[in-house]
N, C-alpha and C positions, 0 to 999 in steps of 0.2 A: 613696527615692521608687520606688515600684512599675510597673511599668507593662503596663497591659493584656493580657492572650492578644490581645486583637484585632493591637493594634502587633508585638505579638512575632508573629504571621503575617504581618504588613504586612512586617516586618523579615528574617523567611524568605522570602518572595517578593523582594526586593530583594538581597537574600544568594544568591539561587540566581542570578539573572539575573546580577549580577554576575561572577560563578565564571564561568559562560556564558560572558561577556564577554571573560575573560579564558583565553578556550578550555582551561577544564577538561571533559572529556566529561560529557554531559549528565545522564548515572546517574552518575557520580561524583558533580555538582553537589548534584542531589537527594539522592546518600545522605549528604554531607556536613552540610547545611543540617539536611538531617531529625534526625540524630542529633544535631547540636548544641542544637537546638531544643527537640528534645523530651528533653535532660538540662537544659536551663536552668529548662525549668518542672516538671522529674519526679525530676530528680536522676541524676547519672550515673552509677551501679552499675544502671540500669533502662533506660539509651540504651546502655550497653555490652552486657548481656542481650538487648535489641533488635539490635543491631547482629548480634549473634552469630547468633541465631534465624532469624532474617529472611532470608537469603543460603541457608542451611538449608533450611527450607522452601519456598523457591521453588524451585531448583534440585533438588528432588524432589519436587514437587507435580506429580502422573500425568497431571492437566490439560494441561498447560504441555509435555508432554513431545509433542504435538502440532506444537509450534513447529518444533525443529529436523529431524521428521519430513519433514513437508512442506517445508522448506529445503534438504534434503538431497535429497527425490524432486528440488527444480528442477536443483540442482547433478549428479545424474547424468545429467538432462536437455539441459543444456546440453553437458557432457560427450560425450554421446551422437551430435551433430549435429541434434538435431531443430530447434532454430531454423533450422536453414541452409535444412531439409527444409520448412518451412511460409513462408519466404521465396520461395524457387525456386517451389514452385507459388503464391505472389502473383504472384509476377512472371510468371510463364507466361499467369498467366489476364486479368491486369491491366497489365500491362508495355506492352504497344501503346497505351491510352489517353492522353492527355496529362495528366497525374498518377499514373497507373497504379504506377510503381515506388512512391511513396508511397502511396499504398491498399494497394500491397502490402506493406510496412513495418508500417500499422497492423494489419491485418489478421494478420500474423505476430504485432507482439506481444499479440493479444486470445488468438489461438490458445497462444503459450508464455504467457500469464499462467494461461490453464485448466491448466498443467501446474506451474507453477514458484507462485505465491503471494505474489509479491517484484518490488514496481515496480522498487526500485533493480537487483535481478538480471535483469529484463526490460530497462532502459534499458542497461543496461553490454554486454547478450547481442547484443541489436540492432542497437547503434552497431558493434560487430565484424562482426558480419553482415551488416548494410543497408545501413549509411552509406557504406560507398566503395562499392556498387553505384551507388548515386545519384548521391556526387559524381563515379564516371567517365560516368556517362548525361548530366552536364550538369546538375546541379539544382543550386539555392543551398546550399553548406553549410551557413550560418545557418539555411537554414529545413529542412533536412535532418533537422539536429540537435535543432530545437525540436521537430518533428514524433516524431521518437523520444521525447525527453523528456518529450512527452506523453503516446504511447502506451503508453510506461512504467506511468503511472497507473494503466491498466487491472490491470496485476499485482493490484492490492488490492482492486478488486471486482470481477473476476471471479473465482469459486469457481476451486480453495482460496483463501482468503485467509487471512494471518496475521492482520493487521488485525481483521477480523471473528471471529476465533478468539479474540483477545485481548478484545475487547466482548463476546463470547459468556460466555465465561467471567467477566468482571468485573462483568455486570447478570442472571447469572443466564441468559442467554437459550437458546434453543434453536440451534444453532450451526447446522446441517443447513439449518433457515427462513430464517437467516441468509445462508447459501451459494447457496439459491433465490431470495433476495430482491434478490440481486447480477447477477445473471444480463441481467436483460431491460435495466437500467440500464445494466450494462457492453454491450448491442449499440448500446443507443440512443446509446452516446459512441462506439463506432465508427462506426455511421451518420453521425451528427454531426462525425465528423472526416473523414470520406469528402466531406459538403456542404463543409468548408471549405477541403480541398485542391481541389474541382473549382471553385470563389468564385477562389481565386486563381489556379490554373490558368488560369480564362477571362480574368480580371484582367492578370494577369503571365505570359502563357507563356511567355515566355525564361527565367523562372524554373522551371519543368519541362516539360522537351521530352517529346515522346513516346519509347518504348523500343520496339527491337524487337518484331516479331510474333513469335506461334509458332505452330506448327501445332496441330491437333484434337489427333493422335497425340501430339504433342510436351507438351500441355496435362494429357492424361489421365494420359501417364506419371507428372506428376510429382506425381498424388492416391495412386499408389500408396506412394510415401513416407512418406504420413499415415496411414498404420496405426495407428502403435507410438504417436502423439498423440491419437489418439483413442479406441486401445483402452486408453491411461491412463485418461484423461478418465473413461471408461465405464465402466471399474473401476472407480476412488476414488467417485465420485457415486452410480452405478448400484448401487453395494454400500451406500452410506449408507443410498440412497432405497429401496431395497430390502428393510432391515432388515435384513443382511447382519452386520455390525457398524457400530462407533459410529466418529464423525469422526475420536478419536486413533488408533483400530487402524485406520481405513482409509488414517490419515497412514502408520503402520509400513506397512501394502499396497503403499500406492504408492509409496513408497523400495526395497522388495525388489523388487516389478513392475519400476521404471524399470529396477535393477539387473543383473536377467536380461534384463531387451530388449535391451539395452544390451550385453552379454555375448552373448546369440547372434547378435545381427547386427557382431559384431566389431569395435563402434564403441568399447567401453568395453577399457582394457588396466590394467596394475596400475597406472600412472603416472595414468590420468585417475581412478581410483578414489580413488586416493591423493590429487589434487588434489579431487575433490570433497568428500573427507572434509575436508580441511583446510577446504577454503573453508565451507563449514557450521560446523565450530567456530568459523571464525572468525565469522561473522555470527551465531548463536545465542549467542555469548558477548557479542558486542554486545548483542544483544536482551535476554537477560539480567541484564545489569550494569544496565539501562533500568528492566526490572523491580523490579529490589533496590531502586534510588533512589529511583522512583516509591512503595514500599512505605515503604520508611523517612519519604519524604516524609508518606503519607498516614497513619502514625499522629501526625508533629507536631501535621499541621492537626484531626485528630480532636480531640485533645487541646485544642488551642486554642479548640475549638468551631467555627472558621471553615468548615467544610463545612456543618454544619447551618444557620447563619448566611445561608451566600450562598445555600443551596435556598431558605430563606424571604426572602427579599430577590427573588429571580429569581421565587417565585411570585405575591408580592404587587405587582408591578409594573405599573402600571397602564394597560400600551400591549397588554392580553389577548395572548391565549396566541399567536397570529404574531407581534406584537411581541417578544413574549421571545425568541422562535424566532429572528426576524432578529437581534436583537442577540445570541445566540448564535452564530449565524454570523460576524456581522463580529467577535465575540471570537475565531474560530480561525483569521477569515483574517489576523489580527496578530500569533495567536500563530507561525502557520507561517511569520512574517518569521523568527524567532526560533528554531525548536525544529524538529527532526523529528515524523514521526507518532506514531509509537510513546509517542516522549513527551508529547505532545497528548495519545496517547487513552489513557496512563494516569495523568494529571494532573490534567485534568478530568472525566472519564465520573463518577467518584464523586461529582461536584460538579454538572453540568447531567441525568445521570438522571431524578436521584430531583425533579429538579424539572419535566422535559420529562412524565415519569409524571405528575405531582401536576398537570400541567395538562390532563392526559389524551390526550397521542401515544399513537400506535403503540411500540412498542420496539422491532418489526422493523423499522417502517418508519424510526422515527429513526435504527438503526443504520446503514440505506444512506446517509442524510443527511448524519452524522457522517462515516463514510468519505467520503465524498463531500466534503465540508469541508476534508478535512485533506489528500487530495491538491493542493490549491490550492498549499499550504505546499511540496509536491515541486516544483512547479517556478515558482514566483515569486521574485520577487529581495527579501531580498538571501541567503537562505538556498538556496531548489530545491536539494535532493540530488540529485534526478536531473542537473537540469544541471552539477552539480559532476562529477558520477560521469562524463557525456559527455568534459567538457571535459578530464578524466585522463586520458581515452584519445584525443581527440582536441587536442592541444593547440594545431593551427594555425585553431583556430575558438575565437574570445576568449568569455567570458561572455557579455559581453555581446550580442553576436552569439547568440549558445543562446539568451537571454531574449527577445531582439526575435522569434525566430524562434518562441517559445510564445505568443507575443501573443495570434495569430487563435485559437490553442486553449482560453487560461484565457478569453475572451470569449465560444467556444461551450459553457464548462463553464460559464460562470454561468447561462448560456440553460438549460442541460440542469438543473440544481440548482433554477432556479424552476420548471420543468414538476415535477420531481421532487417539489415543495413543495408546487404547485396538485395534484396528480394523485397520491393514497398509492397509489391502485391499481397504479400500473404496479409499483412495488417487493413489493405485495404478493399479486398475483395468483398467482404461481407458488408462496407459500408455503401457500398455503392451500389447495395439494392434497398437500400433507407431514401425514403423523399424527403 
């Protein structure tokens, strides 16, 4: 008895979650499933040729070699002190308000995400940085911590983003439109998280006290620290948008930049070099192995037919083209119970694209959307990396505590995701002064 391509990708989808389940890493799962799959219906002297290939090609694909560049600038970043340096003047400027240290948390991490690319490296940088500032001012740990775990998010759209690098790259898109398209979105979720620490604030102020003042003098001093953050920032972008060179050479820019700021202001020594490198191979080799699986996956389901299947299934669907939209969303807010982003947005892009196109999106605009999507999955229960990442380093604040304390945020993320829906312009405005 024969049975189906259909089932036999019914049966790889159930095969990977499984594995999952059974806390195999997640590109293992997929590269496991994939290559089984596709020797069952292709033959296994051609799922071993695959397998071989596959791992090959990615791992020197000049594309892709973006990734660990911009990994690497965050990691001498962090090395460097400049979170500490974009905290301290939050707090200078905002610290006397009553929420003030928390605006000033978020506002550090929008600032390190324009430098580093990586929510989880933003949520891990911060919580060392920020979070005992707060809980000795007197603020709720729980809500401390959820407030990071939020801000974290921002890592992925605000330009660099890997995230967006990896969509760039997978639908063809212009990566540079991509990085401009992230921009006004990632202020309006700071704005938007500034309304909801000042909501509770007013709400609960024993939940955050106000902080010390500082003086004019004492205030200015500590913009001069943001140099070295924004003469990244200005570099990496300004050199894009400028036609200077292209997004991968300006990823290699800004890892040598970071590395000489770094070095003349005597922040960086062989010991934080040497940790940055590691900590970069070790997170590009995660990303990675994501890739390969996700690869190996996506020639099973070819094979199977099931990609072209569900495009015409998603297009012919009769609740018009926002309907598909929404039920597109609520498929990634079930799947980030489940899965990181990475593996989201190499899972699926090959599968909601070519049908978000064929309904006639934007592709700029859908890739802020998609980003925008799969942060949910960072810190929602029962998966949020980022709250996982928090609660490693801070281990006398339980999960669940981190989650309650994301509440008020994935509530003002949904708010920001339907204006984002109703309104392409605000995503697309800044790219459509990009040649």
């Amino acid at each position: 008895m024969s049975i189906s391509r259909e089932m036999v990708a019914l049966l790889g989808f159930v095969g990977m979650f499984a594995l999952m389940a059974l806390r195999v890493p997640i590109g293992v799962s997929m590269g496991i499933v994939g290559v089984v799959g596709f020797g069952a219906l292709s033959g296994w002297k051609p799922a071993l040729n695959l397998l071989s290939n596959v791992p090959l090609s990615v791992v020197t694909d000049y594309n892709l070699s973006v990734i660990p560049m911009f990994i690497l600038m965050g990691a001498f970043a962090t090395r460097s002190g400049m979170s500490k340096e974009l905290f301290a003047a939050g707090r200078a400027w905002l610290g006397h308000l009553r929420g003030g240290l928390a605006m000033a948390s978020i506002a550090a991490c929008g600032g390190f995400a324009a430098i580093n690319g990586s929510s989880v490296a933003t949520a891990a940088t911060m919580t060392q940085v920020a979070l005992p500032e707060m809980r000795r001012a007197g603020y709720s740990g729980a809500l401390s911590a959820g407030l990071i775990a939020a801000g974290g998010t921002l890592g992925i759209m605000i330009p660099p983003s890997v995230i967006f690098v990896l969509y760039g790259i997978m639908t063809e898109t212009d990566i540079s439109k991509l990085f401009a398209a992230g921009v006004l979105p990632g202020l309006l979720a700071i704005v938007f998280y500034f309304i909801v620490v000042q909501i509770i604030a007013w709400r609960r102020p024993d939940l955050m006290p106000r902080g010390d003042s500082h003086s004019w003098s004492e205030r200015f001093s500590t913009l001069r620290g943001l140099w070295a953050t924004i003469l990244l920032f200005a570099f990496v972008l300004g050199g894009i948008y400028g036609g200077l060179y292209t997004v991968t050479e300006a990823a290699g820019v800004g890892a040598v930049g970071t590395l000489v700021i770094g070095l003349l202001r005597g922040r960086l020594g062989p010991r934080g070099i040497k940790d940055a490198l590691v900590d970069t191979l070790r997170v590009s080799s995660a990303i990675m192995t994501i890739v390969i699986g996700a690869y190996l996956f996506g020639y099973f389901l070819t094979i199977t037919q099931f990609t072209q299947q569900a495009v015409e299934f998603l297009v012919h669907l009769p609740v018009g083209k926002y309907g598909v939209l929404a039920l597109v969303l609520v498929g990634y807010f079930i799947l980030g119970a489940v899965m990181d982003e990475l593996a989201m947005i190499l899972l699926t892009v090959p599968i909601v694209f070519p049908a978000m196109m064929q309904l006639g999106f934007d592709p700029i605009w859908f890739g802020v959307i998609i980003v925008m999507a799969v942060t949910f999955g960072m810190i929602c229960p029962p998966v949020g990396i980022n709250v996982f990442v928090i609660n490693s380093i801070v281990r006398d604040i339980s999960l669940t505590d981190i989650y309650r304390g994301t509440m008020p945020f994935i509530a003002i993320d949904v708010v920001r995701l339907v204006i984002l829906c109703a309104f392409p312009a605000i995503s697309l405005w800044l790219p459509s002064f990009v040649q």
